[in-house]
mmCIF file of the N, C-alpha and C atoms, coordinates in Angstrom:
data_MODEL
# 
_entry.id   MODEL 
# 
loop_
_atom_site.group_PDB 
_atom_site.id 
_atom_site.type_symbol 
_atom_site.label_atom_id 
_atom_site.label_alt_id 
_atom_site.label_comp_id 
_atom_site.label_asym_id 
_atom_site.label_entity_id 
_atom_site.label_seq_id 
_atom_site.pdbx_PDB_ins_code 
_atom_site.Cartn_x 
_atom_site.Cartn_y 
_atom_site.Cartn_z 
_atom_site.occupancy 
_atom_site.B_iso_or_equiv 
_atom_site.pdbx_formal_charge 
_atom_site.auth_seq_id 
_atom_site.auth_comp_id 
_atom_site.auth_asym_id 
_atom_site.auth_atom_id 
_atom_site.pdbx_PDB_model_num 
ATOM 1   N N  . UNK A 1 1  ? -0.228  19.407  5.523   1.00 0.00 ? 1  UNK A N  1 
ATOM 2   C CA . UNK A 1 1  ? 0.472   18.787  6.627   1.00 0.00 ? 1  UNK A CA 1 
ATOM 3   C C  . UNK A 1 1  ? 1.235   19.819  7.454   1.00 0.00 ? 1  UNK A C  1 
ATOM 4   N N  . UNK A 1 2  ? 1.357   20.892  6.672   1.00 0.00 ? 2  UNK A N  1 
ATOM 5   C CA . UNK A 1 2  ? 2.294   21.805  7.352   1.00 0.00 ? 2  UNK A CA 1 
ATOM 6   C C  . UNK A 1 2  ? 1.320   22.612  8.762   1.00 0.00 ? 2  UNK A C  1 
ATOM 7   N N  . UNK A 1 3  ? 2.086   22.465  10.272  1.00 0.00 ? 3  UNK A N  1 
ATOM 8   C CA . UNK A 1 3  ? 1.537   22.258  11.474  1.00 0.00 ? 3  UNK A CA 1 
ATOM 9   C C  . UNK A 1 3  ? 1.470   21.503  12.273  1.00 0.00 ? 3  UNK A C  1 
ATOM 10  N N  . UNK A 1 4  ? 1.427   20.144  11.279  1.00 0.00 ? 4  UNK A N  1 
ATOM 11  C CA . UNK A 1 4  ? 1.561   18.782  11.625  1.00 0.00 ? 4  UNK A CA 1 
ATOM 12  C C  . UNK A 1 4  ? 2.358   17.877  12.098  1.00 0.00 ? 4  UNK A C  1 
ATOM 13  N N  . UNK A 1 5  ? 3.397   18.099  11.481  1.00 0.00 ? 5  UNK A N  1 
ATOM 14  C CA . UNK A 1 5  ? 4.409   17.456  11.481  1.00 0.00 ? 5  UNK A CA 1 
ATOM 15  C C  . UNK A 1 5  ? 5.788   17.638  10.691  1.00 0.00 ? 5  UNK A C  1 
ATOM 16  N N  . UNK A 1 6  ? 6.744   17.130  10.487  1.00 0.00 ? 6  UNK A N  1 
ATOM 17  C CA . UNK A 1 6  ? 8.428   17.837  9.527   1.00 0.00 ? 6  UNK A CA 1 
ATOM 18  C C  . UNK A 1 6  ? 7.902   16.782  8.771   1.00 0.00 ? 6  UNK A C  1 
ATOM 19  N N  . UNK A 1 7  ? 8.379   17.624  7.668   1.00 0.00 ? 7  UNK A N  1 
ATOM 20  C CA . UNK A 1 7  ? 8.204   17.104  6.038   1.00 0.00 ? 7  UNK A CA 1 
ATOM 21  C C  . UNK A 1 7  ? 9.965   15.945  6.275   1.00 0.00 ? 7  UNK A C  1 
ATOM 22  N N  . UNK A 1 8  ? 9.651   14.882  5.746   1.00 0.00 ? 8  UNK A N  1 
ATOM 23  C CA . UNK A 1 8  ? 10.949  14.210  5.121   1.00 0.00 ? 8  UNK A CA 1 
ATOM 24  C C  . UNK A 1 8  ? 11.036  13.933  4.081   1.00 0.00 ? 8  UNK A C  1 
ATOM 25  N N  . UNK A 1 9  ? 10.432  13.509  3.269   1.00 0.00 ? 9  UNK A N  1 
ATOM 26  C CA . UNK A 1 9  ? 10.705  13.729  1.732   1.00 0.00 ? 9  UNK A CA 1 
ATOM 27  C C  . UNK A 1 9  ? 9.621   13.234  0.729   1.00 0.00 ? 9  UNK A C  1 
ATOM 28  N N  . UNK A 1 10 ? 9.718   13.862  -0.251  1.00 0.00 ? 10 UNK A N  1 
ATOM 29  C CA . UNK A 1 10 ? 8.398   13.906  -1.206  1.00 0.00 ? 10 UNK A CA 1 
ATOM 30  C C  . UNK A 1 10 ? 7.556   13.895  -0.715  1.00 0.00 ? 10 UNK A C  1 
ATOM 31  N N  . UNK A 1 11 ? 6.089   13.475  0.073   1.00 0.00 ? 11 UNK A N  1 
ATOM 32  C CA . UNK A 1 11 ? 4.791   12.969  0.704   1.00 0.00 ? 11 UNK A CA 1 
ATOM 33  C C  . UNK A 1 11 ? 4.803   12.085  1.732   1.00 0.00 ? 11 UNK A C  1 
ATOM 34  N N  . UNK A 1 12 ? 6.192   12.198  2.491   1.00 0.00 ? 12 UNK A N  1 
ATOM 35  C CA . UNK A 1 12 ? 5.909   11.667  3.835   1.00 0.00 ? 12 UNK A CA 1 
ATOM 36  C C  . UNK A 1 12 ? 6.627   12.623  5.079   1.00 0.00 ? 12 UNK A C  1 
ATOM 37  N N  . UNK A 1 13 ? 5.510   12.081  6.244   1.00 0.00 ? 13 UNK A N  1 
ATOM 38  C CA . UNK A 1 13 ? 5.887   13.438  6.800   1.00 0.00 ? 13 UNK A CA 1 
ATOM 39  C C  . UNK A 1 13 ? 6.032   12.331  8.773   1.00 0.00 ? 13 UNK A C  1 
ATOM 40  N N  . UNK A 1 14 ? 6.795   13.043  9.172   1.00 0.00 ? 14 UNK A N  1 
ATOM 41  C CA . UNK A 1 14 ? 7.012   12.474  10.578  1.00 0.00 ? 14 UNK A CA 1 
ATOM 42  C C  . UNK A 1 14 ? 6.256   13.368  11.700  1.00 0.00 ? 14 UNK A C  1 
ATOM 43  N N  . UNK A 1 15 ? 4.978   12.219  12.133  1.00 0.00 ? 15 UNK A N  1 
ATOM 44  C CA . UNK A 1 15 ? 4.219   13.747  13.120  1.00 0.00 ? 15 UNK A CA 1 
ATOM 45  C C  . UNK A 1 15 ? 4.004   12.596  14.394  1.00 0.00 ? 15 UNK A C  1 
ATOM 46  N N  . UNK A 1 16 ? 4.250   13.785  15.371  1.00 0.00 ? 16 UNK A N  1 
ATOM 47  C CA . UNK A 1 16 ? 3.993   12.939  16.991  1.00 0.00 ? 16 UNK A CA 1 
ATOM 48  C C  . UNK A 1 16 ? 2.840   13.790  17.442  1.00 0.00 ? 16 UNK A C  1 
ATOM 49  N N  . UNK A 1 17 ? 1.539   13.304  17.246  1.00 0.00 ? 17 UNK A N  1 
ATOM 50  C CA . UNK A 1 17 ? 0.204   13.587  18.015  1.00 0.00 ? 17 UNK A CA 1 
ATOM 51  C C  . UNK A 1 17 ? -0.515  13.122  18.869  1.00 0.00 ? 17 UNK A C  1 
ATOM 52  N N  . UNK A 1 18 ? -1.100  13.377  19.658  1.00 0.00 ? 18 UNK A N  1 
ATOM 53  C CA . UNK A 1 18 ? -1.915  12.682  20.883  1.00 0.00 ? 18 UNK A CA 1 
ATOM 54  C C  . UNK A 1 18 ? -3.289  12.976  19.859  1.00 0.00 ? 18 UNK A C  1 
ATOM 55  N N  . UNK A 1 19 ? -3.941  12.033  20.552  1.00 0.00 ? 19 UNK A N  1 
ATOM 56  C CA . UNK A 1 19 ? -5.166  11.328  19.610  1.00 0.00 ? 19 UNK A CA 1 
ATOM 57  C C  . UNK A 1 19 ? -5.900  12.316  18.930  1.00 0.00 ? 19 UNK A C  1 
ATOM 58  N N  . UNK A 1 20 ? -6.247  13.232  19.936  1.00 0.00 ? 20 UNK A N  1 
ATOM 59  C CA . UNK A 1 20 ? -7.255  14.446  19.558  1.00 0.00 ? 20 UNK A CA 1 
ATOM 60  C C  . UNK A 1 20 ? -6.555  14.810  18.124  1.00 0.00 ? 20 UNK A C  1 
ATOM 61  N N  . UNK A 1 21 ? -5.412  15.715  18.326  1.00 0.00 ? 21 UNK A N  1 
ATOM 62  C CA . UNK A 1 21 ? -5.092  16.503  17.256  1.00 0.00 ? 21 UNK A CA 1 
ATOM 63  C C  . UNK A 1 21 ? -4.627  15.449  16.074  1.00 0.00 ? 21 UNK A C  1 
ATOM 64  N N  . UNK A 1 22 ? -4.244  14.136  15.935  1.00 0.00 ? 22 UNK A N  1 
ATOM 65  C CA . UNK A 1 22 ? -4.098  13.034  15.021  1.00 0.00 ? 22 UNK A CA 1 
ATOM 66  C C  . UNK A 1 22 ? -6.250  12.986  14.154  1.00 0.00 ? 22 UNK A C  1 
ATOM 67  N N  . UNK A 1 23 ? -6.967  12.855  15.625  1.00 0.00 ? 23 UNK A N  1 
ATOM 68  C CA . UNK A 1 23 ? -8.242  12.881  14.719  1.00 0.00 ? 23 UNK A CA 1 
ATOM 69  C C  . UNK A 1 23 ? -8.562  14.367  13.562  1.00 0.00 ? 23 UNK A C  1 
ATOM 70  N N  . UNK A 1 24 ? -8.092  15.415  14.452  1.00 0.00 ? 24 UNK A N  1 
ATOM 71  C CA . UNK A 1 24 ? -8.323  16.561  13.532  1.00 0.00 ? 24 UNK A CA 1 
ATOM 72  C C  . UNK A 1 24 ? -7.331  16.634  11.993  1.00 0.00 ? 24 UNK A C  1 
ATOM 73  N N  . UNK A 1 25 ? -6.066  16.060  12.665  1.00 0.00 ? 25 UNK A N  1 
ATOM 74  C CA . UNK A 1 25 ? -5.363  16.232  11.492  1.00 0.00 ? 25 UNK A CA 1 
ATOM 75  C C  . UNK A 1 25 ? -5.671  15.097  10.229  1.00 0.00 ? 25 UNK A C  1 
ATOM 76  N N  . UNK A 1 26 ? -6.484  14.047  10.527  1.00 0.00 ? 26 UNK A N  1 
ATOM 77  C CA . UNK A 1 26 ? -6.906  13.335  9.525   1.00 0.00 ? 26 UNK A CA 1 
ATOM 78  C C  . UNK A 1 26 ? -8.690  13.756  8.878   1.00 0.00 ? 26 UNK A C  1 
ATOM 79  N N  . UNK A 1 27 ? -9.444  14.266  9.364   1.00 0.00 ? 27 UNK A N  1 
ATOM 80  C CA . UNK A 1 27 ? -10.063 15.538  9.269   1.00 0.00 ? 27 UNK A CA 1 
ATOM 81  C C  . UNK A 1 27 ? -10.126 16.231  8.419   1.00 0.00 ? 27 UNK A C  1 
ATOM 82  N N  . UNK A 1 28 ? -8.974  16.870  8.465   1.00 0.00 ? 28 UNK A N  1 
ATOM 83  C CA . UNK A 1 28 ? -8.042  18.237  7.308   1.00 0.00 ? 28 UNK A CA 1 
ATOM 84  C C  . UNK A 1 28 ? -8.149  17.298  5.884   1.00 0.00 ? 28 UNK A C  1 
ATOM 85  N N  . UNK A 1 29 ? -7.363  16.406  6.522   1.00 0.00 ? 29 UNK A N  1 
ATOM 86  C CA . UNK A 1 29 ? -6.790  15.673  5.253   1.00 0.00 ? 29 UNK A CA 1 
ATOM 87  C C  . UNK A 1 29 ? -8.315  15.289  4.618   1.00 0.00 ? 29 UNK A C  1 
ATOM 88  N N  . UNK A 1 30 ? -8.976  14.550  4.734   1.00 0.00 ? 30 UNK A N  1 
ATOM 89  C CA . UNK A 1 30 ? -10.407 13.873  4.251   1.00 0.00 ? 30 UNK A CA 1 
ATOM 90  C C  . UNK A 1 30 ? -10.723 15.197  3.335   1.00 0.00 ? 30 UNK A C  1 
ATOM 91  N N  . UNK A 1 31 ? -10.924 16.392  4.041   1.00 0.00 ? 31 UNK A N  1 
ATOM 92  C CA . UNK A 1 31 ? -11.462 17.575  3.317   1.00 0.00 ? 31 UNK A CA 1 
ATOM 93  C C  . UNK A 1 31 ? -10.728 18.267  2.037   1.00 0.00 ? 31 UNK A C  1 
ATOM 94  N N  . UNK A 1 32 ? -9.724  17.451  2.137   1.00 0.00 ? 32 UNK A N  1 
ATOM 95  C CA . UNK A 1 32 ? -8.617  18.223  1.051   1.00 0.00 ? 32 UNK A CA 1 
ATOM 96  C C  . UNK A 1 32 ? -8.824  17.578  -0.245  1.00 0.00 ? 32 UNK A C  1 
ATOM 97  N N  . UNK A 1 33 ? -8.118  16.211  0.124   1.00 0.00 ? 33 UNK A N  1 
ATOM 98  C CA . UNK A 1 33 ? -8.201  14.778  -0.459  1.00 0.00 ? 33 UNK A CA 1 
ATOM 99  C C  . UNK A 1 33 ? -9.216  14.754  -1.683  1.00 0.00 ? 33 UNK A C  1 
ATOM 100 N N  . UNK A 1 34 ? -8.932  14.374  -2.806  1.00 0.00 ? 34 UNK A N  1 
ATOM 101 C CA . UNK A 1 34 ? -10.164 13.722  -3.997  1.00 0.00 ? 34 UNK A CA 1 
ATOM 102 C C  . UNK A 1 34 ? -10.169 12.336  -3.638  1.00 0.00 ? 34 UNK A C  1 
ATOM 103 N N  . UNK A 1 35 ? -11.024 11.953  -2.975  1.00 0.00 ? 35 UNK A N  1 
ATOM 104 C CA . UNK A 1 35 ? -10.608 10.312  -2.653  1.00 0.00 ? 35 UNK A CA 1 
ATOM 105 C C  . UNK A 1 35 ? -10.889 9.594   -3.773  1.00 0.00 ? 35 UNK A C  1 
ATOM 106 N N  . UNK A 1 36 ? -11.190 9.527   -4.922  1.00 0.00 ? 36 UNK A N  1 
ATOM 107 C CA . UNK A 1 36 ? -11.214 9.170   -5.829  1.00 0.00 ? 36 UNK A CA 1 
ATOM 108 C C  . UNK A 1 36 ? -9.621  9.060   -6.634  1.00 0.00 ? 36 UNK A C  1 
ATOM 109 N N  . UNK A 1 37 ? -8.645  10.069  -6.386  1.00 0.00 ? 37 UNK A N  1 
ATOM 110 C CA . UNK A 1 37 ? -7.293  10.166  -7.166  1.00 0.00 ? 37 UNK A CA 1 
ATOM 111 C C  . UNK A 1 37 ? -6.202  9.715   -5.934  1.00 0.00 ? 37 UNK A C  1 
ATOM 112 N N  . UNK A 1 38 ? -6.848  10.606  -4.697  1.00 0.00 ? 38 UNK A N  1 
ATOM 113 C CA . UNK A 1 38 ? -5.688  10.138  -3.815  1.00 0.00 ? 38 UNK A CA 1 
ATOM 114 C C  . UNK A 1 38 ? -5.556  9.310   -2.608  1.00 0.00 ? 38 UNK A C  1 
ATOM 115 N N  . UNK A 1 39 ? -4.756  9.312   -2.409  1.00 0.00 ? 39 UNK A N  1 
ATOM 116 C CA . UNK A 1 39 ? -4.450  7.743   -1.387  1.00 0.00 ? 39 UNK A CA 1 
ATOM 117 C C  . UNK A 1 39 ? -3.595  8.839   -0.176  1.00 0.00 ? 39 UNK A C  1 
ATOM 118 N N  . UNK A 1 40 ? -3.996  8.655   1.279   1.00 0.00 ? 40 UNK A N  1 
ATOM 119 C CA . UNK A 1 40 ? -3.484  9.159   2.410   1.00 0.00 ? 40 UNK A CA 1 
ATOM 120 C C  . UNK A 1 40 ? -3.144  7.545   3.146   1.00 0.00 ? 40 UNK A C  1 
ATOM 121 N N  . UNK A 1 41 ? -2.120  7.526   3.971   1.00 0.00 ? 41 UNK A N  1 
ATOM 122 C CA . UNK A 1 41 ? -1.850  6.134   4.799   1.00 0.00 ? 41 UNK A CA 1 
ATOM 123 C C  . UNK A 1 41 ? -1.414  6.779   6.154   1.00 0.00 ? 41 UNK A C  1 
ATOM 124 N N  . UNK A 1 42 ? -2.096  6.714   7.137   1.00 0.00 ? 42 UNK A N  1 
ATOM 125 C CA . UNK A 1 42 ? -1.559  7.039   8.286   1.00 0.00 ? 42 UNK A CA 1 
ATOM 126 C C  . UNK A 1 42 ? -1.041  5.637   9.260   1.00 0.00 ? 42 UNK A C  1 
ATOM 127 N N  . UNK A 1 43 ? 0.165   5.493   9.691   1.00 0.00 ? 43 UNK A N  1 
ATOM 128 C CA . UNK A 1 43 ? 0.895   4.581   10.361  1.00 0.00 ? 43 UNK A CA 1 
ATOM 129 C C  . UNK A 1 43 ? 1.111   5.139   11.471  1.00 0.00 ? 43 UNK A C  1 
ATOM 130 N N  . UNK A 1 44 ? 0.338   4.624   13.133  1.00 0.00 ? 44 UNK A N  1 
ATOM 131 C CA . UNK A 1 44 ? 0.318   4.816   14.345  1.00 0.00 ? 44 UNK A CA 1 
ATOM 132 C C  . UNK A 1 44 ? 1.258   3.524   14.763  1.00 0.00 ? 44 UNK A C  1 
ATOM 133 N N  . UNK A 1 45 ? 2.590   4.053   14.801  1.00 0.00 ? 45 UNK A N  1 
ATOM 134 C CA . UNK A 1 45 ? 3.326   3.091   15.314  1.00 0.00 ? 45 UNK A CA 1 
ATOM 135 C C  . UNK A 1 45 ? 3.305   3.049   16.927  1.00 0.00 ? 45 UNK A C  1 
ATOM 136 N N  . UNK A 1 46 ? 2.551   4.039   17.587  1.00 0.00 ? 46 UNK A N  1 
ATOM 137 C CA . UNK A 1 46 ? 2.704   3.400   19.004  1.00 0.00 ? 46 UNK A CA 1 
ATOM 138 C C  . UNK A 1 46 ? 3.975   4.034   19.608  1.00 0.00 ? 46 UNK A C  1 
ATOM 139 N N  . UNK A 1 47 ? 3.658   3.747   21.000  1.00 0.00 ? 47 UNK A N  1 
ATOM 140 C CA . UNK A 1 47 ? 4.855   4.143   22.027  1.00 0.00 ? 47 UNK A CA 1 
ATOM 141 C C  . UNK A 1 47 ? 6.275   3.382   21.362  1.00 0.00 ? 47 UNK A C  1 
ATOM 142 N N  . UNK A 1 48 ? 7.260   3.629   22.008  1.00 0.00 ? 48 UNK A N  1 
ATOM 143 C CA . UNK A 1 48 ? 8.384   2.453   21.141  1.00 0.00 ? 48 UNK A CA 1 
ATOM 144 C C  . UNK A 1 48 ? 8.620   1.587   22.186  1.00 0.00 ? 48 UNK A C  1 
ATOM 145 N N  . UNK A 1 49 ? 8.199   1.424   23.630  1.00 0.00 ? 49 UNK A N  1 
ATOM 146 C CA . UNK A 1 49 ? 8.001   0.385   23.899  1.00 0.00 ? 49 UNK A CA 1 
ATOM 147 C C  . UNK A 1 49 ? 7.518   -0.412  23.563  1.00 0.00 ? 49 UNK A C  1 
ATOM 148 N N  . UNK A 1 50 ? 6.329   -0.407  23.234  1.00 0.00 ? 50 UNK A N  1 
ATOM 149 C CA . UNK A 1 50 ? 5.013   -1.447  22.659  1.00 0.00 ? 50 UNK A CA 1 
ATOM 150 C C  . UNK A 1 50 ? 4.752   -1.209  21.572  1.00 0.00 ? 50 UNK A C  1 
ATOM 151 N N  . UNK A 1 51 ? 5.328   -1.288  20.185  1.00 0.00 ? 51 UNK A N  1 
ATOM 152 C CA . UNK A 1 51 ? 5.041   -1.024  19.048  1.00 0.00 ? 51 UNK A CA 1 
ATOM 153 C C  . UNK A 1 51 ? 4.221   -1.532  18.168  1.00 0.00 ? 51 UNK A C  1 
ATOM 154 N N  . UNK A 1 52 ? 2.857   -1.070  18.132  1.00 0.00 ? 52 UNK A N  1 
ATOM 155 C CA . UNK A 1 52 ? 1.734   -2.065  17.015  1.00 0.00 ? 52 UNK A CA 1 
ATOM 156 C C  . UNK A 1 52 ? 1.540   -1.325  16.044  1.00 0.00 ? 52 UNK A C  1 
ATOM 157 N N  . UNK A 1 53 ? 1.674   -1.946  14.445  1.00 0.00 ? 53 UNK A N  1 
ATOM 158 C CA . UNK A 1 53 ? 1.584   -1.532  13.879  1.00 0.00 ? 53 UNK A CA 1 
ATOM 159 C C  . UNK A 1 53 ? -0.159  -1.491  13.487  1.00 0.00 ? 53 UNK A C  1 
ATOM 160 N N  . UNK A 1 54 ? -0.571  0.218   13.035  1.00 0.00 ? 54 UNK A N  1 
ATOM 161 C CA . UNK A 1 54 ? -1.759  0.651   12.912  1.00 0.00 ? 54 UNK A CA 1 
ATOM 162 C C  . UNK A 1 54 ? -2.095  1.619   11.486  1.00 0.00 ? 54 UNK A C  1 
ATOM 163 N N  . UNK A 1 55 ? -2.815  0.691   10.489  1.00 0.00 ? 55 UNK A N  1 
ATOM 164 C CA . UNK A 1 55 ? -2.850  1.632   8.883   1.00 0.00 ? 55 UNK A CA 1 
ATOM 165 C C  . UNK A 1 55 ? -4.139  2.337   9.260   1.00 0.00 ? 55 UNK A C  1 
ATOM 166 N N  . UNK A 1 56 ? -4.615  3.530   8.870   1.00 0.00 ? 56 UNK A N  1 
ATOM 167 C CA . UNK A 1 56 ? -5.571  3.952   8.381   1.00 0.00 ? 56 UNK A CA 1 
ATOM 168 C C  . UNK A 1 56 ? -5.477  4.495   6.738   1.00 0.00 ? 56 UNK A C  1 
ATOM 169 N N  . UNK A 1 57 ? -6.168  3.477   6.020   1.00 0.00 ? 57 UNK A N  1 
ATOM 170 C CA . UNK A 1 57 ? -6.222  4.386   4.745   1.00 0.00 ? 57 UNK A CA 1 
ATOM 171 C C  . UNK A 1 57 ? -7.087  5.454   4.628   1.00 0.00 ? 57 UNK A C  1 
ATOM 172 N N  . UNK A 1 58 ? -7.138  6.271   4.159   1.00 0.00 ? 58 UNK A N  1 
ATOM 173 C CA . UNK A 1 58 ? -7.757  7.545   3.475   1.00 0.00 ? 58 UNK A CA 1 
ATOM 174 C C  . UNK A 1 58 ? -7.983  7.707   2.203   1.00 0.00 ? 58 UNK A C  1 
ATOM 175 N N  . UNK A 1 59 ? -8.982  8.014   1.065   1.00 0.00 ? 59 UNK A N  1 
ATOM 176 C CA . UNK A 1 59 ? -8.972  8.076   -0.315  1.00 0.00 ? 59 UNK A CA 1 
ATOM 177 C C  . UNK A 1 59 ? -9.526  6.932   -0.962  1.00 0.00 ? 59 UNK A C  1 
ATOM 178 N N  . UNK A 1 60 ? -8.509  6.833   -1.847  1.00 0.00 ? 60 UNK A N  1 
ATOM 179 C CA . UNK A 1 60 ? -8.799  5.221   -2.725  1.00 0.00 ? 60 UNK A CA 1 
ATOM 180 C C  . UNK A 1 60 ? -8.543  4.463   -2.207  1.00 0.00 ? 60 UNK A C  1 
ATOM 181 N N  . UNK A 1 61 ? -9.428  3.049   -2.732  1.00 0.00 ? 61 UNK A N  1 
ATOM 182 C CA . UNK A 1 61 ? -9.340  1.739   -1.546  1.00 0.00 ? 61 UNK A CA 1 
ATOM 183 C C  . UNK A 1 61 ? -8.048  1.050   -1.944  1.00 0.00 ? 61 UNK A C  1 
ATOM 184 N N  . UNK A 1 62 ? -6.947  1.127   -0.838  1.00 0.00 ? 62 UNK A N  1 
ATOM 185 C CA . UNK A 1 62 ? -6.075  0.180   -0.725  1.00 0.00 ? 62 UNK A CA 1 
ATOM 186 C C  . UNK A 1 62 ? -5.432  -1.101  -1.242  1.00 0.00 ? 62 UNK A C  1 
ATOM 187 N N  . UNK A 1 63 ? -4.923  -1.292  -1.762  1.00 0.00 ? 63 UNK A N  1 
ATOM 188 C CA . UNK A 1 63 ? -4.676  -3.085  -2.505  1.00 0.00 ? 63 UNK A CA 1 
ATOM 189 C C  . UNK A 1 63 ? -3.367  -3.142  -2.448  1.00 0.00 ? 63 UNK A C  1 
ATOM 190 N N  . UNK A 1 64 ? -2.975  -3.981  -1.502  1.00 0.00 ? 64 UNK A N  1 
ATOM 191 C CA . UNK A 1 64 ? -2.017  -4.557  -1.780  1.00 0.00 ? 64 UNK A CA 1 
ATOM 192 C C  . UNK A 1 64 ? -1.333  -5.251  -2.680  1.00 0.00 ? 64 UNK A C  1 
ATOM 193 N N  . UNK A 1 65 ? -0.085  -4.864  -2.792  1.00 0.00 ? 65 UNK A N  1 
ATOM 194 C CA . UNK A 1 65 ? 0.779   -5.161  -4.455  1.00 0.00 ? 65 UNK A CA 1 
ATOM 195 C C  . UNK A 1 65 ? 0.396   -6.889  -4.505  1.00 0.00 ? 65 UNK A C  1 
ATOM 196 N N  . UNK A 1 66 ? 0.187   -7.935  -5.259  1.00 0.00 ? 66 UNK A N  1 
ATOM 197 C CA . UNK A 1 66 ? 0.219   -8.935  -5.610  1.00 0.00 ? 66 UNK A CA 1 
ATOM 198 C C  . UNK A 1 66 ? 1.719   -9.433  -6.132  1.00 0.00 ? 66 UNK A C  1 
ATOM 199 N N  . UNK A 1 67 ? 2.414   -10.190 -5.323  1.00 0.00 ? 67 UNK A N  1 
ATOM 200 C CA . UNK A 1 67 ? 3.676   -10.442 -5.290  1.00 0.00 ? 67 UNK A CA 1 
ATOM 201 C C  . UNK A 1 67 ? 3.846   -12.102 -5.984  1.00 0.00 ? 67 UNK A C  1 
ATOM 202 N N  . UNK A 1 68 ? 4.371   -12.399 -6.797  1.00 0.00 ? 68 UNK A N  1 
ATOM 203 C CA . UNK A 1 68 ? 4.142   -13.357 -7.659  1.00 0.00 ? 68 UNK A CA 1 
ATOM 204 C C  . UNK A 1 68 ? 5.218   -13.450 -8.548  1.00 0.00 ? 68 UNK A C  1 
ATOM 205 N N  . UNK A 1 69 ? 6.162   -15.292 -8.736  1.00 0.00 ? 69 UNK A N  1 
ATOM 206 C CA . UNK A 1 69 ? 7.387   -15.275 -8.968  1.00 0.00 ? 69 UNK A CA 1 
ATOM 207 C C  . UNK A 1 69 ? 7.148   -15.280 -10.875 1.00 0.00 ? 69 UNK A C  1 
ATOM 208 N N  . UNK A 1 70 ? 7.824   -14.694 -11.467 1.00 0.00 ? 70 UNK A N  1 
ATOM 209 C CA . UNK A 1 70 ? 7.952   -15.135 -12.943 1.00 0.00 ? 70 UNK A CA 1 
ATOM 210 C C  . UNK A 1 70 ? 9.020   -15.691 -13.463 1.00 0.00 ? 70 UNK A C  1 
ATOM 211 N N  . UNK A 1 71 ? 8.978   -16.850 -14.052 1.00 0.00 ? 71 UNK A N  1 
ATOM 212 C CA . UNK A 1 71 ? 10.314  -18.094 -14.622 1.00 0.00 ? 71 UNK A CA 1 
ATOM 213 C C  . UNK A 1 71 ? 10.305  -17.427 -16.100 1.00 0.00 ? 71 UNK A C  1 
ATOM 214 N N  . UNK A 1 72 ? 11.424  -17.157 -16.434 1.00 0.00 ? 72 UNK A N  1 
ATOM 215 C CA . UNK A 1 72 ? 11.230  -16.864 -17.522 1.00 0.00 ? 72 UNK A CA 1 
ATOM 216 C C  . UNK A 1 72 ? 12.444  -17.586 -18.420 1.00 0.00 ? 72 UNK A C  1 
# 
């Protein structure tokens, strides 16, 4: 990541790219990556006027946590 963007802590990193260098920098990542062990999440939040939220996963396939009440 380093080039990319400022590190903030442990494995997340804050990067402002215009599309091109966002495609290359996910690119890098694919080539690095064991997609089998690791998981990349890129979040294109958009201008902050118009904010849409946008996942690309990378790696292993994605699953959302299963959230479910227990009475005990």
């Amino acid at each position: 990541m380093k080039g990319y963007g400022r590190w903030l802590q442990l494995s997340i990193f804050h990067c402002r790219l215009e599309g091109g260098r966002r495609v290359e920098m996910a690119a890098a990542l694919e080539r690095t990556i064991d997609p089998a062990a690791d998981h990349v999440v890129i979040l294109d939040l958009g201008p902050a006027e118009d904010v849409e939220l946008a996942v690309e996963s990378l790696g292993k396939t994605f699953q959302a946590i299963e959230r479910r009440a227990v009475v005990i």
